[in-house]
C-alpha positions in Angstrom: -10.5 -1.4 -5.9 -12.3 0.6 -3.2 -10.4 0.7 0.0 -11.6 -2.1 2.5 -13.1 -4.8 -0.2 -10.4 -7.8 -0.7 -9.1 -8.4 -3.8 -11.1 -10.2 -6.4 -8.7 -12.7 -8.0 -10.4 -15.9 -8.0 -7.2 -17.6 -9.8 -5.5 -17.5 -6.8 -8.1 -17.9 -3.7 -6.4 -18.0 -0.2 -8.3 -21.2 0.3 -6.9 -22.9 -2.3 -3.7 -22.2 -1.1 -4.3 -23.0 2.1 -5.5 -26.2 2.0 -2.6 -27.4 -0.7 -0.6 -25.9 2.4 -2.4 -28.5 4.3 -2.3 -31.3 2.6 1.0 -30.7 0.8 -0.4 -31.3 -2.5 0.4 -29.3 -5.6 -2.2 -27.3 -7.5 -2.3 -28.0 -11.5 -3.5 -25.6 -13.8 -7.0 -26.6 -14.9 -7.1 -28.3 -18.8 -10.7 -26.9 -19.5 -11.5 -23.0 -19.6 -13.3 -21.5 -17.3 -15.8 -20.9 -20.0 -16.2 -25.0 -20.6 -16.0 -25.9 -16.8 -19.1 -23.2 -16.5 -20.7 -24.8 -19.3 -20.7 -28.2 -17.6 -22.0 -26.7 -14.3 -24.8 -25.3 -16.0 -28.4 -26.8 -17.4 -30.4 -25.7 -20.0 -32.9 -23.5 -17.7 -29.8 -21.8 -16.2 -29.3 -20.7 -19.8 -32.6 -19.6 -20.7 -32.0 -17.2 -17.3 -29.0 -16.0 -18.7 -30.1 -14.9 -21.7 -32.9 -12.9 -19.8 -30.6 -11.5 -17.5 -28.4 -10.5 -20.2 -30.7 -8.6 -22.5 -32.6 -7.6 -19.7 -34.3 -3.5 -20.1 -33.2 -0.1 -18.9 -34.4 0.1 -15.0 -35.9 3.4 -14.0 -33.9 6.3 -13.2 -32.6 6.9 -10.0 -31.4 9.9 -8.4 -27.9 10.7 -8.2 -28.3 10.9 -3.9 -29.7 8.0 -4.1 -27.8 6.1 -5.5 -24.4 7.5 -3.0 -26.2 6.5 0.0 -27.6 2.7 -1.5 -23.6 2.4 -2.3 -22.6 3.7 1.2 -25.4 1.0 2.8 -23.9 -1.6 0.5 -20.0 -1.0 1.4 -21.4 -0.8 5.3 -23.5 -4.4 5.3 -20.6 -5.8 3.9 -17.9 -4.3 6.2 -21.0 -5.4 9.4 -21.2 -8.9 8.0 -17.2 -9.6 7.1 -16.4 -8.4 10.8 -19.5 -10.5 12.3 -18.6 -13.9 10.7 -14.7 -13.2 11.7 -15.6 -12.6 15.0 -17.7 -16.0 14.8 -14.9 -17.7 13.7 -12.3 -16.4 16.7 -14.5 -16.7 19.2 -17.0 -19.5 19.2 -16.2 -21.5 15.9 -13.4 -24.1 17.5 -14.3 -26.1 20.3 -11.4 -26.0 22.9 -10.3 -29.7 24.2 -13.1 -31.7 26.0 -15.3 -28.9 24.8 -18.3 -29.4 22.4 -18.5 -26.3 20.0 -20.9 -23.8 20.0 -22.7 -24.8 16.5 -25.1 -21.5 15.7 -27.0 -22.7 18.9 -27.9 -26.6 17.7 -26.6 -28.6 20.7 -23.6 -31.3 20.0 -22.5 -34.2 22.5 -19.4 -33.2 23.8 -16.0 -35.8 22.8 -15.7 -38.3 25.1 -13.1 -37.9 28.5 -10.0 -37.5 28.0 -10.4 -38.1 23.8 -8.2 -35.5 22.6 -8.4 -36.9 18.9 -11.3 -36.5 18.2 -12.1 -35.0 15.4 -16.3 -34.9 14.7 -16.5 -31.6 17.3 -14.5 -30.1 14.9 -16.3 -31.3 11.6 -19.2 -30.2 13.0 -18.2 -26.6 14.2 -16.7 -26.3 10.4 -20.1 -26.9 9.3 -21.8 -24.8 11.3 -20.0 -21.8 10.6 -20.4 -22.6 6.6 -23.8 -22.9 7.5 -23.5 -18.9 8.9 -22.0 -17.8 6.3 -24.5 -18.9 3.7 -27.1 -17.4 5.6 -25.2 -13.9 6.0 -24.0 -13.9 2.6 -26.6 -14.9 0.6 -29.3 -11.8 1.8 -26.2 -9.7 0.9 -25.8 -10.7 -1.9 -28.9 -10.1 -3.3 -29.2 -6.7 -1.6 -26.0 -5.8 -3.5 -27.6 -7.0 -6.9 -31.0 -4.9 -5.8 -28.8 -2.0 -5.4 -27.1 -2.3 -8.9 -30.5 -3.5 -10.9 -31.5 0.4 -10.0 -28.6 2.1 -11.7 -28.3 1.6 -15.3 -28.8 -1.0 -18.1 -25.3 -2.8 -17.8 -25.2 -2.3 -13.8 -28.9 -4.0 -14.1 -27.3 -7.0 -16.8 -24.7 -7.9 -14.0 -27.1 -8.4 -11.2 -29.1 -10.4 -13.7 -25.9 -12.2 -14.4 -24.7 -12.3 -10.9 -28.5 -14.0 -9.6 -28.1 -16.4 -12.3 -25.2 -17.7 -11.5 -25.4 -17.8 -8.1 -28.6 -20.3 -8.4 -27.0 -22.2 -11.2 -23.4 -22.7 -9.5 -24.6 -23.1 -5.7 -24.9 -27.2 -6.4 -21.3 -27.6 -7.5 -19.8 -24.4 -4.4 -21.3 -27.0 -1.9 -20.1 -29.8 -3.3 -16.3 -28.2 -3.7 -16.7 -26.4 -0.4 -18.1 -30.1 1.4 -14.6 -31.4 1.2 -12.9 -28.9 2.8 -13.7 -29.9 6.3 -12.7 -33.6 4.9 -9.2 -32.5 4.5 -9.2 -30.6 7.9 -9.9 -34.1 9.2 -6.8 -35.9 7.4 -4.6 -32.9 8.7 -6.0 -33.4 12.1 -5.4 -37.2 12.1 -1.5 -36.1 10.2 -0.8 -33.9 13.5 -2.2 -36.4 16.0 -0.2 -39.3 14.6 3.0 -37.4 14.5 2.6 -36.3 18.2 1.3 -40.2 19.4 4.7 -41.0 17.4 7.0 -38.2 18.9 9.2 -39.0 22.4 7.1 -40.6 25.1 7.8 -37.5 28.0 7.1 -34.7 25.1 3.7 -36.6 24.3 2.5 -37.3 28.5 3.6 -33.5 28.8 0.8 -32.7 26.4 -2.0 -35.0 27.3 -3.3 -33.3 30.2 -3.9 -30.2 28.6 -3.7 -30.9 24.9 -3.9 -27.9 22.3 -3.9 -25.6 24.9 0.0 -24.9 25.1 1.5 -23.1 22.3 3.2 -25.5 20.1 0.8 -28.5 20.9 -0.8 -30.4 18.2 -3.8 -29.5 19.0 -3.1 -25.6 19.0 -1.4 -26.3 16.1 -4.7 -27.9 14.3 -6.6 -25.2 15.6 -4.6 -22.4 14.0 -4.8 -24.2 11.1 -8.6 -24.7 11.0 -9.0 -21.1 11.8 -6.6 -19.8 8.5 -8.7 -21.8 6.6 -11.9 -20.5 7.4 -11.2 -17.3 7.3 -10.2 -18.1 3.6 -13.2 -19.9 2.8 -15.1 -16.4 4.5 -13.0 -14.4 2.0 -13.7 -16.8 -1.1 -17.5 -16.3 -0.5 -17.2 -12.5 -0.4 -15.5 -11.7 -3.2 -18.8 -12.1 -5.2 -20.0 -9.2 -3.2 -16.8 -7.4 -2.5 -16.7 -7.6 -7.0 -20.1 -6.4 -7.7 -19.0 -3.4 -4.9 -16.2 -2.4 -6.8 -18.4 -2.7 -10.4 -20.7 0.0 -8.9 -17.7 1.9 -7.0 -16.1 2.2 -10.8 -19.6 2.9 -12.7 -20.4 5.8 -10.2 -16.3 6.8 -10.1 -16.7 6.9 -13.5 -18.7 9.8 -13.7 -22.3 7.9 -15.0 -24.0 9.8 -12.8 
């Protein structure tokens, strides 16, 4: 795979493995195929669309320059929008005790004094940078797919594959990613009851300032919330970062 695009090995997502991490829980290996689960997630118009996509025509031929410098815009969005929603997520994605978050600009009511277990600031930061990155990745996304439609027959069949399902599956990626932020919330309550129940001059030593001392609870949750973002940021790209490395190999491979 192209240098800078993360692996594509959605058997073994970093979120997944994160939040069984979490929650201490084991994964088991799915019964059903992939190719039955995807059958269940998809209606009968979703299958009319991909029996378009897949016998779709020949696009028009496009120039060999071309077609470098729409895969050299395509590796660069990607690389600008990766860096931008990491950056989101270090900087202004966690609220910091008594703190509300800074949720893409919608204003929050801060936790109440001296509440360090509190939780809902955090839900809602969680949501609002899921809400960022569905709004980043989605536009590129489909400028990735534009970019391939233009290069030949089987590079335009993906995209067509790729568009459909990306509509057909979005219902059941919100619904798995909506409880992600539910386990956050049971780890968060799992670190605050063990420090509540911990020695009474180790807990007072940590009120005043909670989360903010390395090794507190709360710094401890907040590490953790940040891992798993970042994983659910690299679970979303690797859509992209696999239709990137289908056009990297087409072109590598000399269909010029």
């Amino acid at each position: 795979m192209a240098q800078g695009l993360p692996r594509t090995r959605f058997n073994s997502s970093g979120l997944v493995r994160a939040l069984a991490e979490l929650t201490a829980t084991e994964t088991s290996e799915a019964r059903q195929s992939f190719a039955e689960r995807l059958g269940q997630w998809l209606d009968f118009k979703d299958s009319l669309a991909l029996y378009a996509a897949l016998n779709a025509g020949a696009p028009a031929a496009q120039h060999a320059g071309a077609a470098v410098t729409e895969r050299a815009a395509a590796r660069q969005s990607f690389a600008r929008v990766r860096a931008a929603l990491a950056a989101s997520i270090a900087t202004d994605g966690l609220p910091g005790p008594g703190e509300a978050p800074l949720e893409s600009r919608a204003p929050a009511p801060p936790p109440s004094a001296g509440s360090a277990a509190d939780f809902a600031p955090y839900h809602r930061a969680y949501l609002a940078r899921q809400r960022d990155m569905s709004a980043s990745i989605g536009p590129l996304r489909a400028s990735v797919r534009a970019a391939l439609s233009r290069r030949s027959p089987a590079m335009k069949r993906l995209a067509g594959l790729d568009a459909v399902l990306e509509q057909g599956l979005a219902g059941r990626e919100r619904e798995l990613l909506a409880t992600v932020p539910v386990l956050l919330g049971r780890r968060f309550e799992q670190l605050y009851g063990a420090h509540q129940a911990g020695p009474g001059e180790v807990a007072a030593a940590d009120e005043p300032a909670p989360g903010r001392q390395p090794g507190g609870w709360l710094a401890t949750f907040r590490a953790d919330m940040q891992a798993v973002l970042l994983a659910e940021l690299e679970l979303r790209l690797q859509p992209v970062a696999a239709l990137i490395a289908a056009l990297d190999n087409e072109m590598e491979g000399g269909n010029e």
